[in-house]
C-alpha positions as CSV (number, residue, x, y, z in Angstrom):
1,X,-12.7,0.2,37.2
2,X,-10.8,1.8,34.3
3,X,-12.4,-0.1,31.6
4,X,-15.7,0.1,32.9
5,X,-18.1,1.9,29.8
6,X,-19.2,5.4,31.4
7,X,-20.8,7.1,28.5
8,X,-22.1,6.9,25.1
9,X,-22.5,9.9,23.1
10,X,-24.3,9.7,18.9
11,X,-24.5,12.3,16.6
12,X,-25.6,12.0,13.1
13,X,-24.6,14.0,9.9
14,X,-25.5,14.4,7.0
15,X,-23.3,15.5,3.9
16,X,-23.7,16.2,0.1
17,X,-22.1,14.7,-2.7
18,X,-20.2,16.4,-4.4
19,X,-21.9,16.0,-7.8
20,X,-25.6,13.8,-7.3
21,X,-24.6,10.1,-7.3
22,X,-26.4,7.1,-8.9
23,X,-26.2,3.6,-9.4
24,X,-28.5,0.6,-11.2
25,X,-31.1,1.1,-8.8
26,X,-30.8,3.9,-6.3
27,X,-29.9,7.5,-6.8
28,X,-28.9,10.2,-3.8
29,X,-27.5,13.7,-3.2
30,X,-26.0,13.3,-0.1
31,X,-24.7,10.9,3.1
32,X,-25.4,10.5,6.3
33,X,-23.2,9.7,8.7
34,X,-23.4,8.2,12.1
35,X,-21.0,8.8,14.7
36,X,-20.7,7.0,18.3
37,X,-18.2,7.8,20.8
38,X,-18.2,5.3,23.8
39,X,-16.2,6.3,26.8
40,X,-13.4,4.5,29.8
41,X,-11.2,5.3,31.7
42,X,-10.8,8.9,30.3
43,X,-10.5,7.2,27.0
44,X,-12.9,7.6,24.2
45,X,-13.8,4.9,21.2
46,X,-14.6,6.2,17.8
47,X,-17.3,4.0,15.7
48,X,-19.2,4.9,12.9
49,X,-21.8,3.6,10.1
50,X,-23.1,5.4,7.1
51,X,-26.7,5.1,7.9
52,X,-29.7,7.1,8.6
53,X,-30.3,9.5,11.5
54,X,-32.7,7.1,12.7
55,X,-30.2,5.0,13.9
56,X,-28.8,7.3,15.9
57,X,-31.7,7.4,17.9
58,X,-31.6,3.7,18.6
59,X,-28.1,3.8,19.8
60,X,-29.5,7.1,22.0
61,X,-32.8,5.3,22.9
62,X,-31.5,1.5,23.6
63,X,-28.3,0.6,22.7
64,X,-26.8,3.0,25.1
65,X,-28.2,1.3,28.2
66,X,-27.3,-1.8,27.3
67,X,-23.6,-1.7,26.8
68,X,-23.2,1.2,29.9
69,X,-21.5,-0.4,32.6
70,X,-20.1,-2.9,31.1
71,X,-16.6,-4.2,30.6
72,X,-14.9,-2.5,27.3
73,X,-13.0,-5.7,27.4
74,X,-15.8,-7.8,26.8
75,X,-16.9,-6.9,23.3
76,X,-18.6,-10.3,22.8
77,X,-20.8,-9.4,25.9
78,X,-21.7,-6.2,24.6
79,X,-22.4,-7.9,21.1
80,X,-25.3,-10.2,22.3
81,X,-27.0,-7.9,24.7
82,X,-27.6,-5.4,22.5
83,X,-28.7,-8.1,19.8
84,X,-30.8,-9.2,21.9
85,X,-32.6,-6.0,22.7
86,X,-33.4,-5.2,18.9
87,X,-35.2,-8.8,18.4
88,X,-38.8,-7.4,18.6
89,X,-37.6,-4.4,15.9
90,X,-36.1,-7.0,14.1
91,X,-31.9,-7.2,13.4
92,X,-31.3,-6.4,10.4
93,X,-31.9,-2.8,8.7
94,X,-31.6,-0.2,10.9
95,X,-31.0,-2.1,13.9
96,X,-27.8,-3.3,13.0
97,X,-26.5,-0.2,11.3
98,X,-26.8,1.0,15.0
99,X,-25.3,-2.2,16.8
100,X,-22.4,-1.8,14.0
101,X,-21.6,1.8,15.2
102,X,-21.4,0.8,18.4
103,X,-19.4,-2.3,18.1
104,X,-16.4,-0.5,16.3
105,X,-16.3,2.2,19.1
106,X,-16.2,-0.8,20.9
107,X,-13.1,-1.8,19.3
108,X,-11.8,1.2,18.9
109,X,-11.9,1.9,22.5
110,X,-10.0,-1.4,23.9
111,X,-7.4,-1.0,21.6
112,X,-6.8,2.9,22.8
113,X,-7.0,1.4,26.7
114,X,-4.5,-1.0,26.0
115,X,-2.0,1.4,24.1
116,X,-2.2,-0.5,20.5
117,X,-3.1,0.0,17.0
118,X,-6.4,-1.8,16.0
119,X,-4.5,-4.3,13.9
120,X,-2.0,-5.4,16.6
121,X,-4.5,-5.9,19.4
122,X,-6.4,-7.9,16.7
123,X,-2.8,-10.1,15.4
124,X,-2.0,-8.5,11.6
125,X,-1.2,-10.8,8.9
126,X,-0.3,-8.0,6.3
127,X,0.8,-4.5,7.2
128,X,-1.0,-3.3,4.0
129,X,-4.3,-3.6,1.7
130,X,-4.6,-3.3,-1.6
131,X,-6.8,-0.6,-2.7
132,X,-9.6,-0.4,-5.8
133,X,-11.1,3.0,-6.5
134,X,-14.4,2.6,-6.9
135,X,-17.1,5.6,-8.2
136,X,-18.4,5.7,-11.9
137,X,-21.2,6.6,-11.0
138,X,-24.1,6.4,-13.8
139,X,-25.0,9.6,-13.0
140,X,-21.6,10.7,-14.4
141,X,-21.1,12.3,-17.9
142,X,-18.4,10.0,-19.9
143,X,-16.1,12.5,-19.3
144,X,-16.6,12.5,-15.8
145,X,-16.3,8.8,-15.6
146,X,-13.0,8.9,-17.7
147,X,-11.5,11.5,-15.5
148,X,-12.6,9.4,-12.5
149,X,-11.1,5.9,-13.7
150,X,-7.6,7.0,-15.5
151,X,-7.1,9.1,-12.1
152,X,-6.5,6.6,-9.8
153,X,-4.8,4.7,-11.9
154,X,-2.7,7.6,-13.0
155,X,-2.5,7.5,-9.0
156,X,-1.1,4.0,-8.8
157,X,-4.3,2.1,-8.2
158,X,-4.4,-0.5,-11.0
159,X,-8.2,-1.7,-10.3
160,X,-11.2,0.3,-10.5
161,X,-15.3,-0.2,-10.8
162,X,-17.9,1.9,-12.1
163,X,-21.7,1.3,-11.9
164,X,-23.7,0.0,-14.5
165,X,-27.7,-0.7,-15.0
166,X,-29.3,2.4,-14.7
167,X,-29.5,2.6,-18.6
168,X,-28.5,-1.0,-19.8
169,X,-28.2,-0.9,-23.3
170,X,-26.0,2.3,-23.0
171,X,-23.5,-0.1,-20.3
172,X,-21.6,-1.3,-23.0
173,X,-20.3,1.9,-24.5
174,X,-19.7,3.0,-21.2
175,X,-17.6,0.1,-20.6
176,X,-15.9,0.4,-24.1
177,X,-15.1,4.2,-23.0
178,X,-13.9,3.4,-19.9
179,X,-11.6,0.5,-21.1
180,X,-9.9,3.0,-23.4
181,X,-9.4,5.8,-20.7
182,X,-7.5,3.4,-18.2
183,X,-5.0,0.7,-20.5
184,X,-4.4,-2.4,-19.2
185,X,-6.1,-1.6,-15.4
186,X,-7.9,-4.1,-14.0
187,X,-11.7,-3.1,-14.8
188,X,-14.6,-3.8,-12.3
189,X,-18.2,-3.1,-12.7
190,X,-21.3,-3.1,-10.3
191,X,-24.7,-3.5,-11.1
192,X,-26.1,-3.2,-7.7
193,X,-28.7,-5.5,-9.1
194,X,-30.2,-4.0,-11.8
195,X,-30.2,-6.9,-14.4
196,X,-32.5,-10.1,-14.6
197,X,-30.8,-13.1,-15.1
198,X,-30.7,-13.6,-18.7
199,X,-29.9,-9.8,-19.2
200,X,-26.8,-10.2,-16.9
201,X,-25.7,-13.8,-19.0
202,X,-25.4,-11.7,-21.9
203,X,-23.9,-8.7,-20.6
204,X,-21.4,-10.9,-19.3
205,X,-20.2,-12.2,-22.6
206,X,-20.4,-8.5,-24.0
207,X,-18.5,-7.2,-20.9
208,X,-16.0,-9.7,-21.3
209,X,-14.7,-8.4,-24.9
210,X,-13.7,-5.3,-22.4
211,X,-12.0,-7.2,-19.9
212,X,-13.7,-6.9,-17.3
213,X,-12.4,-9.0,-14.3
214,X,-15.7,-8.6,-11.0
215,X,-18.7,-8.7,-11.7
216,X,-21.0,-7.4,-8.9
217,X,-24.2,-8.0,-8.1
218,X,-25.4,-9.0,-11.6
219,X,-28.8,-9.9,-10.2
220,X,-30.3,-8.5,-6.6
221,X,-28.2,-9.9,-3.9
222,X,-30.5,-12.5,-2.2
223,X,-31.1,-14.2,-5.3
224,X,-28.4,-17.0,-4.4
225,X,-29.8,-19.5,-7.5
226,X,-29.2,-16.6,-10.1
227,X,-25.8,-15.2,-8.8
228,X,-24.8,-19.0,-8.9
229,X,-26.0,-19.5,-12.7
230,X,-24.2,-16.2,-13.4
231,X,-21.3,-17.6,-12.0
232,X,-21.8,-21.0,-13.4
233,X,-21.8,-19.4,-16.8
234,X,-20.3,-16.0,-17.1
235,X,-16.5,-16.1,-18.5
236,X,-13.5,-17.9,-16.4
237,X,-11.8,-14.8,-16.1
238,X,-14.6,-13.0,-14.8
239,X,-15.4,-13.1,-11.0
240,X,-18.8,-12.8,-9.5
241,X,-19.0,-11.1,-5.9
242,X,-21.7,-9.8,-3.6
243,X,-22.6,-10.0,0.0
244,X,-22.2,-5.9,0.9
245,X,-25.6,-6.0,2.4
246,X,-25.0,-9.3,4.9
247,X,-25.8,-8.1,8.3
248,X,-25.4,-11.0,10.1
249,X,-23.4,-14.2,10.0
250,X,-25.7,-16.4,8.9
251,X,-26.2,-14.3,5.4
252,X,-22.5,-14.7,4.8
253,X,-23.2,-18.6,5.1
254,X,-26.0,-19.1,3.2
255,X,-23.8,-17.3,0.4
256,X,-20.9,-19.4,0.6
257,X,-22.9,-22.6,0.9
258,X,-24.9,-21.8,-2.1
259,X,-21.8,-21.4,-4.1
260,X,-23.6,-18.0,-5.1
261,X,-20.2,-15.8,-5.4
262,X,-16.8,-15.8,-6.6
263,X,-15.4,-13.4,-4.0
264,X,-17.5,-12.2,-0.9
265,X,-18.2,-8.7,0.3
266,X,-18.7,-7.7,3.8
267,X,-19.4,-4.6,5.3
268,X,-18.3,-4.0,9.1
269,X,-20.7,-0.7,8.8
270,X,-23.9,-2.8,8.6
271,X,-22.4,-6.5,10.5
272,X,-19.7,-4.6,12.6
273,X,-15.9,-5.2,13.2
274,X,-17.5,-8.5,15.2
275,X,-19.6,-9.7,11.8
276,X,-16.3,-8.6,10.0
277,X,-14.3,-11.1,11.5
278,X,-16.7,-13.9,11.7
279,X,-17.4,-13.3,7.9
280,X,-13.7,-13.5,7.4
281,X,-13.4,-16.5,9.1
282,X,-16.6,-18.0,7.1
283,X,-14.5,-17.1,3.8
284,X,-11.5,-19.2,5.3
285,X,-13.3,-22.8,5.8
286,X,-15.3,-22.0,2.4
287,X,-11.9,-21.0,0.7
288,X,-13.4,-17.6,-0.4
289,X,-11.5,-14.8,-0.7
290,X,-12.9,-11.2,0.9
291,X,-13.1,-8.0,0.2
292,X,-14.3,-5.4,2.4
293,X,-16.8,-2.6,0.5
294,X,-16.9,1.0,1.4
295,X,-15.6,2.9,4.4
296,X,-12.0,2.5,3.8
297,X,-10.6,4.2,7.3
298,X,-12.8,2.0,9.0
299,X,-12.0,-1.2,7.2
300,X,-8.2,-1.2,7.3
301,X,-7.1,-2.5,10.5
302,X,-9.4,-5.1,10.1
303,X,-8.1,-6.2,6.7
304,X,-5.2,-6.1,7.8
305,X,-5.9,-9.1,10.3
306,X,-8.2,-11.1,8.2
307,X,-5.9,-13.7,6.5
308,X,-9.4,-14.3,3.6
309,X,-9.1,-10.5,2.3
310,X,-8.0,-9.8,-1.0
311,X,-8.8,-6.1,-1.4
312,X,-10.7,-3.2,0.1
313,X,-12.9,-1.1,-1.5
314,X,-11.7,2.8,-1.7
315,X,-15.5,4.3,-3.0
316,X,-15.2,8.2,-3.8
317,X,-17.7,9.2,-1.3
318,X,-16.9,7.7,1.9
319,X,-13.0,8.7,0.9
320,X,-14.0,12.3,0.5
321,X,-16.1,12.1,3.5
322,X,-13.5,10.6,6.0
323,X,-11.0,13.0,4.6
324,X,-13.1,15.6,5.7
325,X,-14.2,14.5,9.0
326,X,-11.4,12.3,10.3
327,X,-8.1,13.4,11.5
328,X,-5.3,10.4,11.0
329,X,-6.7,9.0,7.7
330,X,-4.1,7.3,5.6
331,X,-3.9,7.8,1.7
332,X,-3.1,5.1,-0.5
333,X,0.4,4.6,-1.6
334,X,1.3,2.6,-4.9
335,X,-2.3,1.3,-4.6
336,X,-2.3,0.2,-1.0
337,X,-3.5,1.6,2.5
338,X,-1.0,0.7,5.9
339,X,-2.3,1.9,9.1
340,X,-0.4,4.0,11.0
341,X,0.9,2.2,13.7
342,X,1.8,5.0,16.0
343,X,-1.7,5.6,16.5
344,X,-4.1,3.7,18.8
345,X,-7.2,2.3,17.4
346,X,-8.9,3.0,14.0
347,X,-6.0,5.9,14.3
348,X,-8.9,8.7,13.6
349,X,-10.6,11.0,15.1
350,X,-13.2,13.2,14.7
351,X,-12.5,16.7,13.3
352,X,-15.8,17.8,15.6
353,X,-15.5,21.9,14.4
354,X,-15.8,20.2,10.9
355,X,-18.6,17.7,11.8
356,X,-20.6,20.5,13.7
357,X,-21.5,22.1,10.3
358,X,-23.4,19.1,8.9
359,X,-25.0,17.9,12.0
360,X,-28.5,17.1,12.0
């Protein structure tokens, strides 16, 4: 049967940053990629999460079995069994880093056996996303940081975020110098959940004298009471947002039904294209807009048919990192992505002579 699953193939990779990275609460020196490739019908699906190599094992180890033989048409079926075969490791974590790889080969793989672009077999509502290039790293000398920010906007994209928290009472000059390198851009920052509540209340009224329009994670993600004050309190203008660690659906609820957030996050590399959706759909009966955060090539197609998404999230590493490994990835143009329609799928591939060098 042609769309019968045949094979599933994993490899994981790891690259360095180009410069060492750090936000408010977590520094690194390089990424690791995994890649899945599931196989019908002569056709391969591309799917990918930026994990740790221990997930590739999973998808090697259990993951694989449970989707082989199975119909590629039946994404939904392949969603719950391997779900269900994680419960004793439990499904977030790991687990679901692994289930997410899949599930976009998944994806990836219909839409190449039925001849369409991701975002057509899906229904688009927008043939393009806006962009916000994100980096700023606090690792980043002020020059570096300035350089960052005023080149994307110097590029066309008119909203960027740098991180913030590692050092708090240097944030504010950092901000100040930050402000003055980009004009009248739209300014973002993350604090990946580095403040206590009452530190983040005041550093909202400081970061507001800067203009600064999202406010992420002020306070650690799964405190929904304190994002909720913050958001209660913090200036009009300014939006709160989290939600980039939700791996499963009902994450994204208890989010929205706390009230926690201005703007929810979701990340199809950790819930899946599948979680994607349903978070999208979540964000429509809650009237929340969504953004999508990190892994732009992977993310597009599906913003493109998620009527609740606002913006996508273009992050410095994952860009560099798709640029280098993926044929067919789009750049933005006056501060927006558009797939490329004559390409089925995701529209990437794997460059695997490039790849080969960082495999682990």
């Amino acid at each position: 049967m042609k769309g019968t699953i045949e094979d599933v193939q994993v490899r994981a990779y790891r690259i360095p940053t180009d410069d060492p990275e750090a936000d408010g609460t977590y520094r690194w020196d390089s990424t690791t990629l995994v890649v899945v490739h599931c196989r019908a019908g002569g056709t391969a699906g591309l799917g990918y999460s930026y994990a740790d190599a221990a997930a590739a094992t999973l998808v090697k180890d259990k993951l694989a079995g449970k989707v082989l033989g199975r119909s590629a048409f039946n994404i939904p079926g392949c969603w719950f069994a391997m779900a269900g075969s994680v419960r004793n490791l439990g499904e977030q974590g790991i687990a679901m880093l692994a289930i997410s790889a899949v599930d976009t080969a998944l994806w990836d793989l219909k839409a190449k056996l039925v001849g369409l672009p991701l975002v057509d077999l899906l229904g688009g509502v927008r043939d393009r996303v806006p962009v916000y290039g994100s980096g700023g790293f606090t690792s980043y000398t002020i020059e570096q940081l300035q350089h960052q920010l005023a080149g994307w906007v110097e590029e066309g994209i008119i909203r960027v975020k740098m991180k913030i928290g590692t050092q708090p009472d240097k944030d504010p000059e950092r901000i100040a110098r930050a402000r003055a390198a980009i004009g009248s851009a739209q300014l973002f920052v993350d604090a990946n959940g580095a403040y206590d509540r009452k530190q983040a209340l005041a550093m909202a009224e400081i970061f507001n004298d800067y203009q600064v329009s999202w406010f992420e994670e002020p306070v650690v993600h799964h405190d929904l009471e304190g994002l909720r004050l913050i958001r209660d309190r913090a200036p009009a203008t300014m939006e709160i947002s989290a939600g980039e660690y939700g791996f499963e659906l009902d994450y994204f609820r208890r989010m929205a039904e706390a009230e926690a957030v201005d703007v929810l996050q979701a990340d199809a590399t950790r819930c899946g294209i599948t979680g994607f959706l349903q978070a999208a759909n979540l964000c429509q009966a809650f009237h929340l807009p969504l953004s999508s955060h990190c892994a732009p090539a992977l993310h597009l197609h599906p913003c493109c048919a998620a009527s609740a998404v606002r913006h996508m999230e273009y992050f410095h590493d994952h860009v560099r990192i798709e640029r280098m490994l993926f044929d067919g990835v789009v750049v933005p143009v006056a501060g927006e992505l558009a797939p490329d329609r004559s390409r089925p799928g995701l529209g990437i591939e794997l460059k695997e002579d490039v790849a080969k060098r960082y495999e682990i």
